[in-house]
C-alpha positions in Angstrom: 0.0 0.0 0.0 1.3 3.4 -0.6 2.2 5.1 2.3 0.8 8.5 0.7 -2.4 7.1 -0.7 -4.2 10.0 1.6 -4.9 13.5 0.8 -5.2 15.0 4.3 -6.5 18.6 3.1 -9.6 17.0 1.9 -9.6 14.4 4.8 -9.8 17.9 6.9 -12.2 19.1 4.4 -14.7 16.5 5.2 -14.5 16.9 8.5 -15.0 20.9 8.9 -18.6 20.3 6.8 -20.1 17.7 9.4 -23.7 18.0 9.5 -24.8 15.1 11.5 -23.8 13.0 15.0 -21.6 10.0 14.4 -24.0 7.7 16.0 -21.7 4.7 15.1 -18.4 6.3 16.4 -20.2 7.1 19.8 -20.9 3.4 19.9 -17.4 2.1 19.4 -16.2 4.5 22.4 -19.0 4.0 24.3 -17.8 0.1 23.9 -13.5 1.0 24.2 -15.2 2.7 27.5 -15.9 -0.4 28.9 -12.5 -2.0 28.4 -11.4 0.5 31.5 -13.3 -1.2 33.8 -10.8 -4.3 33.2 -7.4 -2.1 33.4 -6.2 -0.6 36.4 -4.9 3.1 35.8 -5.3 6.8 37.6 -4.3 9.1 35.0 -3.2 12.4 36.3 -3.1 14.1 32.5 -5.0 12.5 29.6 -4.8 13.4 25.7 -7.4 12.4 23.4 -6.4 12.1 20.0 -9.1 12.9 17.6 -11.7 14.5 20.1 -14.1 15.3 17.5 -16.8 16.7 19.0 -16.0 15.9 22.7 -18.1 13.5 23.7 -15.2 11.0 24.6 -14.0 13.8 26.8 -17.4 13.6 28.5 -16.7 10.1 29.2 -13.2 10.4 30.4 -14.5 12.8 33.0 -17.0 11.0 34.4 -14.5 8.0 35.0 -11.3 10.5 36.3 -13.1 13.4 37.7 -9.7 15.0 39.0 -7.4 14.7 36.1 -6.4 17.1 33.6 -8.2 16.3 29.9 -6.4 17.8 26.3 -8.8 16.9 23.2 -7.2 17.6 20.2 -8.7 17.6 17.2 -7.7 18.9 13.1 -11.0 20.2 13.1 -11.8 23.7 14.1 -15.4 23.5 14.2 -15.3 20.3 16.2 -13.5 22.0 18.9 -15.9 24.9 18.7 -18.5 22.6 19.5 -16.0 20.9 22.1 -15.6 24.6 23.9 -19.3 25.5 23.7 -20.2 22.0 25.3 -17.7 22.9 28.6 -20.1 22.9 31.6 -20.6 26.1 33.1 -18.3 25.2 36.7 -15.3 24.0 33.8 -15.5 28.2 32.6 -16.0 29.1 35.9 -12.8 27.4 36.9 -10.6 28.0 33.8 -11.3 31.7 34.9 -10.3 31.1 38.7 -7.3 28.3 38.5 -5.6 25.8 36.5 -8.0 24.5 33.6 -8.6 20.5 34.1 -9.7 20.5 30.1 -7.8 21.8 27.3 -8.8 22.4 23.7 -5.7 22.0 21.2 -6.2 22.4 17.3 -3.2 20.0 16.1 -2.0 16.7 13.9 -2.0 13.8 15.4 1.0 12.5 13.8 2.8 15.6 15.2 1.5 16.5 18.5 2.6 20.0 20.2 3.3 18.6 23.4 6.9 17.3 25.2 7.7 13.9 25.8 6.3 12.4 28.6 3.2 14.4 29.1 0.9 12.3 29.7 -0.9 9.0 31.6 -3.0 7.5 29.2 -3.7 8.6 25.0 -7.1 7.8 24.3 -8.1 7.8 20.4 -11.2 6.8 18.9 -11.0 6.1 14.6 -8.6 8.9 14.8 -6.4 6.0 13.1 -8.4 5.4 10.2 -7.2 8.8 8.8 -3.5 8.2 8.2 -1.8 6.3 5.6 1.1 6.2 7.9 -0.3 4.8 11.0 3.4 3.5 12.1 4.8 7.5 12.6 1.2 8.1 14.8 2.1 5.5 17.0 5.5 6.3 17.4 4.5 10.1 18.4 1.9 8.6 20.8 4.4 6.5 22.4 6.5 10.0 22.7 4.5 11.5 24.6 3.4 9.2 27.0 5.1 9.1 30.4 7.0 5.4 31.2 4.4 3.3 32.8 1.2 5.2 30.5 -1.3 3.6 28.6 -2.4 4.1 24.7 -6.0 3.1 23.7 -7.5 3.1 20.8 -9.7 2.3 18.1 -10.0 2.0 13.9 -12.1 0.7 10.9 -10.3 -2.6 9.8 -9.9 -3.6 6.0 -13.7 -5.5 5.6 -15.0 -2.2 6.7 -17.6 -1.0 3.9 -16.0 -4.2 1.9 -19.5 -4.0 -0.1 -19.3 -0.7 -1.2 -15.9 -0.7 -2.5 -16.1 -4.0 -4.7 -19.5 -2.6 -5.6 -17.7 0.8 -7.0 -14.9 -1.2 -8.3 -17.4 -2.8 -10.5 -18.1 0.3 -11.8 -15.3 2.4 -12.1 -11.2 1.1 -12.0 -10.3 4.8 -9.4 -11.0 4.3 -5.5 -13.8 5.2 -3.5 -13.5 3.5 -0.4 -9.7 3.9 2.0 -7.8 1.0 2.6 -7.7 0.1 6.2 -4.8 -1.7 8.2 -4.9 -5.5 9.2 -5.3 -5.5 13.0 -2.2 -8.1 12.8 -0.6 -5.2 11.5 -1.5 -2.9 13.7 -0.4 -5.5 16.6 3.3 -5.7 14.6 3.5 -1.6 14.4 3.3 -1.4 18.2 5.6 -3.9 19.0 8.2 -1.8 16.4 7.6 1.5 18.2 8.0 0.2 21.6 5.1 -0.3 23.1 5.1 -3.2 25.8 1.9 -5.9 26.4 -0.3 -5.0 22.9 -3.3 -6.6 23.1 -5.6 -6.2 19.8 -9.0 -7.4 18.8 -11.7 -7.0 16.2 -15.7 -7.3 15.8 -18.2 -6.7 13.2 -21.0 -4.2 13.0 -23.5 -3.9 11.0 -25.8 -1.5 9.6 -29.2 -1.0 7.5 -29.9 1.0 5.5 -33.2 2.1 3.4 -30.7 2.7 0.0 -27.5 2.7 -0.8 -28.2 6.4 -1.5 -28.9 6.6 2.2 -25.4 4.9 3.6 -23.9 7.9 1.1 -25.6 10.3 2.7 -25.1 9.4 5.8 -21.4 9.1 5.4 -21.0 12.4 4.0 -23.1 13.9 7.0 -20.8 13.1 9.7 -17.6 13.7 7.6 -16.3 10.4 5.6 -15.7 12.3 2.6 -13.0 10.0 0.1 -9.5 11.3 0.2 -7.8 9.4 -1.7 -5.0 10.8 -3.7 -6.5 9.0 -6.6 -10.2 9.4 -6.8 -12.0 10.9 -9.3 -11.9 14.8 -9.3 -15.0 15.6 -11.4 -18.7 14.3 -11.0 -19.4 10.3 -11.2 -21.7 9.8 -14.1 -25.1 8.9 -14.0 -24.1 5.1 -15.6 -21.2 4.7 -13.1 -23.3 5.8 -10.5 -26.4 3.2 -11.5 -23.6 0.4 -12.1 -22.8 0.7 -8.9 -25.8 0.5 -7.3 -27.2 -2.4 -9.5 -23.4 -4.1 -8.0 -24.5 -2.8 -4.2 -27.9 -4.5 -4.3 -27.1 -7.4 -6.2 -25.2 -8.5 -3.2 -27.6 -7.6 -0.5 -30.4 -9.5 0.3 -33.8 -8.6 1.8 -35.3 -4.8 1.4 -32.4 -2.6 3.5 -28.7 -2.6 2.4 -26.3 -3.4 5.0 -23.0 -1.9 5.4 -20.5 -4.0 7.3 -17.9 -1.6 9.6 -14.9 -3.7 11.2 -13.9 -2.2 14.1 -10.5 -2.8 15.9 -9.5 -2.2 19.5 -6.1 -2.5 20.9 -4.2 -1.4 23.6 -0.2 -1.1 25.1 1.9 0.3 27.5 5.0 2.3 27.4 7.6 0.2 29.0 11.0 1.5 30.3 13.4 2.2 27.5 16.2 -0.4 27.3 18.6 1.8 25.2 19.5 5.4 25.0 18.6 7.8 22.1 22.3 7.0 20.7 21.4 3.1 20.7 23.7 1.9 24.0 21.8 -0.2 26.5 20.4 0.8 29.8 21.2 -1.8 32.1 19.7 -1.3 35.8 20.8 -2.7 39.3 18.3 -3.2 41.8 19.8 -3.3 45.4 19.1 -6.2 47.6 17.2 -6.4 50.0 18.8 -6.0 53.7 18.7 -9.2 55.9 17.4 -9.0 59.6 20.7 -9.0 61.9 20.7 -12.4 63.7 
């Protein structure tokens, strides 16, 4: 796969026109939520990567009421809507103290903050929107302290398999973005570092009245293709109905479904075993002292 297959202007682009809630993506966190309840951490600072429109940060306070949340999003208007959402005692004491939330417009893949910063990096799908998903990692790992925990979600390759094999049918450019292997994914953060990955995948599904529908939907909350190489002026009304003779000729029933494969992992930063300049960091650990007989 090429590693520049994405065009991240129009990625953006998509983004900054949202019209709808991402019902499905407040799903999948709502379900990464969960996994907490099975891993034992008290964050004092937490980033989340790809905030959107903030309501992972809702969660996040709820569970670590005391700690310090940065969303950080491309997406000015998200974080509008991020600021505008802020509970009245959050403005009250940003004015008077120390804020416990933050809003930063930045890139993921090159975050504004120093190594170390943080306790846990929380990302929901913000994955899904790099071609290089490798140098994301790496930057998360950067700034997390030793001991901090990454979690995260993104779409796997079977998501919206229908659609694209449907398009492909129809017209040789892409429509649909490639997606990373979760086994890939796994291999990635065992390359950048990260100690104890654990990964795993599920399918969901959804209906929909018309293909015309899933469309719309996914241009509503922002899945706009950015692909490098898709087509720059209008489809044609004959590509267009090829591909929607394709879609439904391989649904069955009266709604069209549209398979999403969604993929959770997590990892810790272990200690480092080298130094920047590549010599190893051996460590002695005193003894214990015995009781004097």
């Amino acid at each position: 796969m090429s590693e520049d297959w994405l065009d991240p202007v129009a990625a953006r682009r998509g983004f900054e026109r949202v019209r709808a809630e991402d019902a499905l993506a407040r799903e999948i966190e709502r379900r990464l939520f969960e996994r907490l309840e099975y891993i034992k951490v008290a964050p004092q600072r937490v980033l989340d990567v790809g905030c959107g429109t903030g309501a992972g940060r809702i969660l996040l306070r709820q569970r670590y009421p005391e700690a310090q949340i940065v969303a950080l999003d491309w997406s000015l208007p998200a974080l509008r809507h991020c600021a505008a959402s802020r509970s009245l005692i959050e403005r009250v004491r940003t004015l008077f103290g120390p804020p416990r939330e933050l809003l930063v417009a930045g890139d993921a893949g090159r975050l504004p903050f120093a190594d170390g910063s943080f306790d846990l990096v929380w990302s929901n799908l913000a994955l899904a929107w790099t071609a290089r998903p490798e140098s994301w990692l790496r930057e998360w790992h950067r700034v997390l302290k030793v001991g901090g925990l990454l979690m995260f979600t993104t779409y796997g390759p079977d998501t919206l398999r229908t659609l694209r094999e449907a398009f492909a049918e129809a017209d040789a450019l892409p429509h649909v973005h490639p997606f990373v292997d979760m086994h890939d994914l796994g291999d990635a953060l065992v390359g950048c570092r990260y100690a104890d990955p654990v990964m795993d995948m599920e399918m969901l599904t959804l209906t929909y009245p018309s293909v015309e529908a899933l469309l719309r939907e996914l241009h509503a909350i922002g899945y706009r293709n950015a692909h490098r190489a898709r087509r720059r002026g209008l489809t044609g009304r004959r590509l267009w109905a090829r591909m929607i003779a394709a879609y439904k000729a391989r649904s069955e029933g009266e709604r069209i479904p549209a398979g999403f494969e969604i993929v959770y992992g997590h990892a810790w930063k272990a200690a480092p075993r080298e130094t920047a300049d590549g010599r190893q960091i051996i460590r002695f650990h005193p003894r214990p002292e015995r009781d004097a007989r």
